[in-house]
N, C-alpha and C positions, 0 to 999 in steps of 0.2 A: 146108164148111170155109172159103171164102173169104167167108163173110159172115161165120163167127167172128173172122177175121184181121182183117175192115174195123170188127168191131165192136170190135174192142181196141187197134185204133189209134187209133179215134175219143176211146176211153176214155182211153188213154194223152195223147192231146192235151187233153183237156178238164182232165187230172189235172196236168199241164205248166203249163195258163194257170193253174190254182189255186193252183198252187205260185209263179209268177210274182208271180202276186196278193196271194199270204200274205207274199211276202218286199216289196215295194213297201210293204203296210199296216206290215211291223213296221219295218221303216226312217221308215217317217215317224212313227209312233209311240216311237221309239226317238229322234227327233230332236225334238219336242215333248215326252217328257219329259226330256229333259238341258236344253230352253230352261228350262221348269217349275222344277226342279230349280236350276238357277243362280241363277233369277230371285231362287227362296224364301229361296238364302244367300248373296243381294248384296241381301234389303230392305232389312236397318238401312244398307244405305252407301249409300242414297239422298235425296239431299238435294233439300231443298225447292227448286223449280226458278220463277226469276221472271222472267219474260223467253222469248224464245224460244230464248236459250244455255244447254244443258247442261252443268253439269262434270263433268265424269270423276273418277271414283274414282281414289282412290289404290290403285298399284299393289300397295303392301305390305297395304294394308286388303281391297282386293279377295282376294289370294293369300290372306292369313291367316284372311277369312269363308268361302273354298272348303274350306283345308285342315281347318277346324274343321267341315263339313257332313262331309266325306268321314269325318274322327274319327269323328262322328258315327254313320255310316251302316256302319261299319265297325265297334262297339261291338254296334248292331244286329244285324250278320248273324253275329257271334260270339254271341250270345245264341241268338237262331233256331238256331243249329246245335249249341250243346249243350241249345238244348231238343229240337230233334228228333234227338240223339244219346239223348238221354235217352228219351224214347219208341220209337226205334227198340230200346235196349237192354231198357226193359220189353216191347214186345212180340216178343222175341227170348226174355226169358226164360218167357214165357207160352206161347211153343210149344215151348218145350222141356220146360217143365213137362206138356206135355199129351202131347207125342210121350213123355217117361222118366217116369211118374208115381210112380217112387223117387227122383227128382231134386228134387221140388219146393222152392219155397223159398218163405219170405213175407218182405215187408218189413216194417219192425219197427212198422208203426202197426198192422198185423193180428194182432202177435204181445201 
C-alpha cells in the first residue's frame, strides 16, 4: 500500500511539472504570436529607414492598421463558426436520421 501511495505521488509530481511546463510553453507561444501578429498589421507603416533614427508611426496609422487586422480576424472567426455551425447541424441531422429512420430528410441537391 505504501509504495502505491509513493508511486502516485511521484506521478502526481511529474504531472504538476508537465502542467507547469505546458502553461510556461503556451505563454511564450502566446507572446510570440501576438509580436507576429502586430508585426504582420504594422508592415505597410513601415518606413524606409536611413540612418540609424527610426520614426515612429503615427499613432492614428498605427491604431487604424490594428483595428482593421482585428476586423479582419473577426470576419474570420464568424465565418469558422457558421461553418462549423453548419456541420455540426448536418451532423446532428445525420444521427437523427439514423436514431428516427421515419424522420429522415434530404437536402434539396439529393432531392
Amino acid at each position: 500500500m505504501q509504495q502505491s501511495v509513493e508511486e502516485l505521488q511521484y506521478q502526481l509530481r511529474r504531472a504538476r511539472a508537465s502542467e507547469a511546463d505546458i502553461r510556461s510553453s503556451l505563454a511564450a507561444r502566446s507572446s510570440a504570436l501576438r509580436t507576429v501578429l502586430r508585426l504582420g498589421a504594422l508592415a505597410e507603416l513601415r518606413l524606409p529607414q536611413c540612418g540609424p533614427i527610426r520614426m515612429p508611426n503615427a499613432a492614428d496609422a498605427e491604431r487604424d492598421a490594428l483595428r482593421a487586422a482585428v476586423q479582419e480576424q473577426l470576419q474570420w472567426n464568424l465565418q469558422l463558426r457558421r461553418a462549423s455551425g453548419h456541420i455540426a447541424g448536418a451532423a446532428e441531422r445525420t444521427a437523427d436520421a439514423r436514431d428516427n429512420p421515419s424522420r429522415r430528410t434530404f437536402s434539396a441537391e439529393f432531392v
